[in-house]
N, C-alpha and C positions, 0 to 999 in steps of 0.2 A: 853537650860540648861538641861543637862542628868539628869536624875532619879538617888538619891543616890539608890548602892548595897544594897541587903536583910543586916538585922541586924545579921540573923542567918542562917544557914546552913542545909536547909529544905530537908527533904525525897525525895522531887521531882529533887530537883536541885541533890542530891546524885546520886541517879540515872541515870539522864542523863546525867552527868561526869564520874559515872563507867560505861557507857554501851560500851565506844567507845572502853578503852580498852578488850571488845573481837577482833577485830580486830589486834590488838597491838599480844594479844595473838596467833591469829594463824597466821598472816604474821610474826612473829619471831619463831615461833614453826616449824612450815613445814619446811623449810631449816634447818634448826639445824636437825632433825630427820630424811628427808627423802633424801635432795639434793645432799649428796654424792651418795647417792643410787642409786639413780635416776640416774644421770649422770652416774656414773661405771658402774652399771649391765641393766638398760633401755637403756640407750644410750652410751653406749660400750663405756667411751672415758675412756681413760688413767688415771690409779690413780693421777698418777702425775697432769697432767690436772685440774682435776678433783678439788683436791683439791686447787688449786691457783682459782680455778671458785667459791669456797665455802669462802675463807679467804679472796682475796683480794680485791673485795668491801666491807666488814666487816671494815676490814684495812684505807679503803677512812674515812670513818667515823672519824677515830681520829682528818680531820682536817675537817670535813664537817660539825659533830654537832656541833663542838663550837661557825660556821659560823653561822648556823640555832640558836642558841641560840642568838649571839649576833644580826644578824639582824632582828629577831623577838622582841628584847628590845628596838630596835632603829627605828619599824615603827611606823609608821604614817599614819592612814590611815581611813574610815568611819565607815570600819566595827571593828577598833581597831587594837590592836596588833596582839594575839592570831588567832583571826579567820581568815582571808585568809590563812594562812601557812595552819591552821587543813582542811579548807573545799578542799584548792590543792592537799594535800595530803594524804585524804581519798578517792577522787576520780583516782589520779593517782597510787598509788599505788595498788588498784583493779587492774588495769588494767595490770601492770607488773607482778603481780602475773600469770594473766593467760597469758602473754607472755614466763612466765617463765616454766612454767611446761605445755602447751597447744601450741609449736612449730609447725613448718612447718614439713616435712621430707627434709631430708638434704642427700647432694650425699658425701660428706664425713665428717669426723671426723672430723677437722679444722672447717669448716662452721658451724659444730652443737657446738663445743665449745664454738665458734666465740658469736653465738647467745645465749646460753645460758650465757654465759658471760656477755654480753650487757646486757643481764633483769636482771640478779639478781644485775648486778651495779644498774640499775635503780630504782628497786626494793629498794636496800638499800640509794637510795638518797632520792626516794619520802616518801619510811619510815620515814626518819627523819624530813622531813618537818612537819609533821603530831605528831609524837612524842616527839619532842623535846618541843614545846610550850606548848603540853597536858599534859606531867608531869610537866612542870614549874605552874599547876592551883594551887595545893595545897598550896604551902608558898606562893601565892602570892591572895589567896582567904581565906584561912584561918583564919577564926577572934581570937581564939586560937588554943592551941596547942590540946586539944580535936577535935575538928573542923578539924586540917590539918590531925591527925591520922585516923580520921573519913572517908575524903577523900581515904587518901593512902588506907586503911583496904580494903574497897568498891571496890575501882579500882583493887588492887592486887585480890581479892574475884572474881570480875567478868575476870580479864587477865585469872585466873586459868583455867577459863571454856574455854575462848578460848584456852589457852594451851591444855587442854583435848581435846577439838574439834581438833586442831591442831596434835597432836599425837596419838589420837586412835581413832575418828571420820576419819581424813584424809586418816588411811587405809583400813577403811570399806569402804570410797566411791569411793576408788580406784579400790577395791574389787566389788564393785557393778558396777562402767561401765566396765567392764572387765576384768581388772587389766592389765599388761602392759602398752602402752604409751597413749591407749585410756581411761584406767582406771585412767592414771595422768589427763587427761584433763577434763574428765567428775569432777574429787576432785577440781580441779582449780577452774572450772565457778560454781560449784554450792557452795564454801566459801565464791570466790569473791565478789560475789553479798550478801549471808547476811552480808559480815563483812564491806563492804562498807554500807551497810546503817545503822548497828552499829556506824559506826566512828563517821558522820556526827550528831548524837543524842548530843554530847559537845558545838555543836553551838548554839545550846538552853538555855542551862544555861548561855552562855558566853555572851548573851544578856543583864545580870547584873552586869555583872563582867568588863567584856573586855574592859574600859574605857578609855578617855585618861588622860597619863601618869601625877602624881605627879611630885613637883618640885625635887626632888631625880632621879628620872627615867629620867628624862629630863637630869641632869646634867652625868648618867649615859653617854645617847646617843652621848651626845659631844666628848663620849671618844671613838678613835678609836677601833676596833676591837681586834690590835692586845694590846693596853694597857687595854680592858679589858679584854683580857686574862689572860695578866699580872698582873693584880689584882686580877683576881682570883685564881690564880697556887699562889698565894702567902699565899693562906688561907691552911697551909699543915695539919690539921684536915680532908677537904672535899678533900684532893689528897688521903690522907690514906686510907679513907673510901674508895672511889671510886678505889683505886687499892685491897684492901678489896675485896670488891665485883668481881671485874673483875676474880681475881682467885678463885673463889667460883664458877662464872658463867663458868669458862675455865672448870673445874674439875666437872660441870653437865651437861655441854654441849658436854664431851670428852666424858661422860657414857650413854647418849640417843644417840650421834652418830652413837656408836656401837651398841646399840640394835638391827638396823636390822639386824648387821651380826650375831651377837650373838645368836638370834632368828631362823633367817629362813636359817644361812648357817651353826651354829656349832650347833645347835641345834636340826636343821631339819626339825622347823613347819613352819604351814602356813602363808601366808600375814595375814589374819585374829588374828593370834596368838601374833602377835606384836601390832596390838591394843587391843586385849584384858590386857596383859601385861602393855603398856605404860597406858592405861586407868586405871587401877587400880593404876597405882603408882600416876595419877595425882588428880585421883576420891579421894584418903587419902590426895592428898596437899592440894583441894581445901575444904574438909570437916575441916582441923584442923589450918585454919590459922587463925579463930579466937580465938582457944587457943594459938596460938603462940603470939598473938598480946596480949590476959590478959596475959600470962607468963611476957613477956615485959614489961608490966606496973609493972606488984609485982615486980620483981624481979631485972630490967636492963634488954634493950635490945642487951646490946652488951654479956651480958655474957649468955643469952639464946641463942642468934645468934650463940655465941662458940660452945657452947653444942651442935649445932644443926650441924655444920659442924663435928665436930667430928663425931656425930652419921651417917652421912651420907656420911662419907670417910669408917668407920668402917662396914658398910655395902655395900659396891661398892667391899672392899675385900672379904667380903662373898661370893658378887655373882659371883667374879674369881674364888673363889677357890671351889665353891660347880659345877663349869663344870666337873672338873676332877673328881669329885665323880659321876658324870653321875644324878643329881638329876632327882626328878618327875618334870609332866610339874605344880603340884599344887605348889611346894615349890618353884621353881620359881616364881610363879603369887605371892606368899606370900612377899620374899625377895624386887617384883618390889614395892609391895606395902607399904613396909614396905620404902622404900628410898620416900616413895611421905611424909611423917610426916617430916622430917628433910628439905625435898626442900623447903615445906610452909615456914617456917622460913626464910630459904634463899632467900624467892622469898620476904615478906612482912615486914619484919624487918630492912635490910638496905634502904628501901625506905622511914621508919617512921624514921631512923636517918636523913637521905638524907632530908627529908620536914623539921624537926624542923633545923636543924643544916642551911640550907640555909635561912629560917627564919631569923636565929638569926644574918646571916654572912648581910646582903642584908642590916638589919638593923643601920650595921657600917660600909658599905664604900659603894663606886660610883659606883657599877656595880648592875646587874638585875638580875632578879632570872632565866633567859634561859642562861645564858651564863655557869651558874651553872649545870643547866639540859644537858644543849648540851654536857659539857665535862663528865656528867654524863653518858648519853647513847652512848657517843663514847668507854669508857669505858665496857659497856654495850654488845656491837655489837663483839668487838674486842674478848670479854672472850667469847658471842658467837660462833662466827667464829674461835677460837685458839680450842676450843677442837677439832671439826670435823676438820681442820687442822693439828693437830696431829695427829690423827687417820689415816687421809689419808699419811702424812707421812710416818705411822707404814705402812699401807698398802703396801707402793711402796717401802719399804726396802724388809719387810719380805713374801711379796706376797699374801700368806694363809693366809685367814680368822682363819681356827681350831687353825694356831698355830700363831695367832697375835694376837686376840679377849680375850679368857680368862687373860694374863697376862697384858695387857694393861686396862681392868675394874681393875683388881685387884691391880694395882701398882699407875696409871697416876690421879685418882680422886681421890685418900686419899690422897697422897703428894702434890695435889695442896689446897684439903681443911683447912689441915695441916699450909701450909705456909701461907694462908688467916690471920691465927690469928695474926698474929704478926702485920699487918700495921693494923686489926680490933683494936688492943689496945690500939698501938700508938695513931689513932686518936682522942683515951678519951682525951687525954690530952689538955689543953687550954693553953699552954704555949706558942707555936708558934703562935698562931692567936691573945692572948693577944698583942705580941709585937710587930705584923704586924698591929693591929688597931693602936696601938699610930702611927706608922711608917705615915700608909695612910691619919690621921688627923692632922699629920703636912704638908702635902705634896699640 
């Protein structure tokens, strides 16, 4: 007979639930910041290319986490639900990382596609193995809604760091084994290995969590995959949010994109100078998300979340349009910093709706709180991968860096932050998921 779970939500166990996402943090950071890069000017391959190599495993995602969510609800197994997915795919994921960025030499272009192709698919499946069940801890360990915001705050606090590690650590240690293709591999093996034995720190806690399934959970798993899909697309609150968030992550993920070119080709400075840069802007994300998280509380988190995209569309045009004024490299490092206060929000605010709001849905109908998370991070992956796919788009219309770079910060991240608010607000409403509970308890 298993040991009941802790009553409460101890410092220790906090800990070693947020340690994994540094991992999280910089296997989704690296790509987003340097993987077009990488590919175009390290490995000469075609913008065009280039960019279908950056978007379309991102793309798999929309049907691969919901898979990972639902069949992480539906096992069965000694060590529980959660843990085989996190321990496969803490360990396989390292390793596609450094397949991805630590290559063979290739005799042509095709074969180097070919394979970078192949790992970052992989890369973005083993991700999800690993992430999809890891964010599903909170509404499903959570004893209140203190407790689940507790989690979320922690975990987003320590991704930040990986984020940071991931965009301005990644170019110093690129920088330090040499910089070009030997400087991407020496950055590879020396993340892979701390952020894989980061991940694996969540299998500690889940020793009191990870249990088997209640009679709920159970009648969940009877249901196919694809009808608990369909139970869940039916909750249009958590579609809102989560198309919410998707263009919020499209329009920060189109503005680190560019950073390198905007940095070291219209700007002129060094590798060095874009981590210094992206490091400041993440160094203010990870310092003020716990103000964002008390705003939240006083205030509503969806109308601080607003404010906070705003302010971070309204400063992406700053940093278009202060190129053409030729600024200093200080006012730069100011403006990167000044966009990491508004990302916090973005990065720890829709994840504290996301935990209570799946909380409360899990609570009235027959599906599990991964199949939530899955369509969550497919989401996730895809706003990902859509900005640095725009980008490279702009790339292969307009060619040049000088004259793609500045107008594309300044236009393509405020209009998508912009258009966030509107499904952000929709989702307050309880109206549709009122009348889809009655719907699902007769059924």
């Amino acid at each position: 007979m298993p040991l009941a779970p802790p009553s409460r939500i101890t410092n220790r166990i906090v800990f070693s639930y947020a340690l994994g996402s540094f991992g999280t943090g910089v296997f989704s950071t690296v790509p987003t910041v340097l993987l077009l890069y990488y590919c175009t000017v390290i490995m000469r391959i075609p913008a065009s290319w280039a960019s279908a190599i950056v978007f379309l495993p991102k793309a798999w995602a929309i049907f691969w986490d919901p898979v990972v969510g639902a069949w992480s609800d539906r096992t069965e197994s000694r060590l529980g639900r959660r843990r085989p997915f996190i321990a496969v795919g803490a360990a396989g994921v390292a390793l596609a990382f450094v397949a991805l960025f630590a290559p063979p030499d290739f005799s042509t272009e095709q074969a180097g596609a070919a394979w970078l192709g192949g790992a970052y698919f992989a890369l973005a499946t083993l991700y999800s193995l690993f992430a999809v069940p890891y964010i599903a801890i909170p509404p499903e360990v959570g004893l209140d809604s203190e407790a689940r915001s507790r989690l979320v705050r922690w975990r987003i606090f320590v991704a930040m760091i990986g984020v940071l590690a991931g965009a301005a650590i990644a170019p110093l240690l690129i920088s330090a084994g040499g910089g070009g293709k030997a400087g991407y591999a020496h950055m590879a093996v020396v993340l892979s290995i701390a952020c894989g034995l980061a991940m694996i720190a969540p299998l500690w806690m889940l020793r009191d969590f990870d249990r088997p399934r209640g009679a709920e959970e159970r009648l969940a798993a009877h249901n196919t995959i694809v009808q608990q899909l369909r139970i869940a697309l039916g909750y249009h609150r958590f579609v809102w949010l989560a198309l919410s968030y998707l263009a919020m992550l499209t329009g920060a993920g189109a503005l680190t994109a560019a950073a390198p070119y905007l940095i070291e080709q219209v700007l002129g400075r060094a590798d060095r100078d874009l981590g210094l840069a992206l490091g400041a802007m993440l160094l203010v994300t990870t310092l003020t998300i716990p103000l964002w998280s008390a705003l939240g509380r006083r205030f509503g988190d969806r109308l601080i979340l607003a404010c906070a995209a705003v302010a971070y569309g309204l400063l992406s045009v700053g940093l278009g349009l202060s190129v053409w004024a030729r600024p200093s490299w200080t006012a730069t490092l100011l403006i990167f910093a000044a966009l990491g206060a508004p990302f916090a929000a973005a990065q720890v605010l829709p994840f504290t709706l996301l935990a209570h709001l799946i909380h409360e849905e899990v609570a009235k109908c027959t599906v599990a709180e991964g199949i939530f998370t899955g369509m969550w991070t497919a989401a996730e992956k895809v706003g990902l991968a859509l900005g640095p796919g725009l980008l490279g788009l702009a790339l292969a219309i307009w060619s040049h860096a000088r004259v793609t770079i500045p107008p594309f910060i300044g236009i393509v991240p405020v209009g998508l932050m912009l258009g966030a608010l509107i499904p952000l607000f929709i989702s307050r409403s309880p109206a549709y998921a009122n009348s889809l509970h009655g719907r699902h308890a007769h059924q």
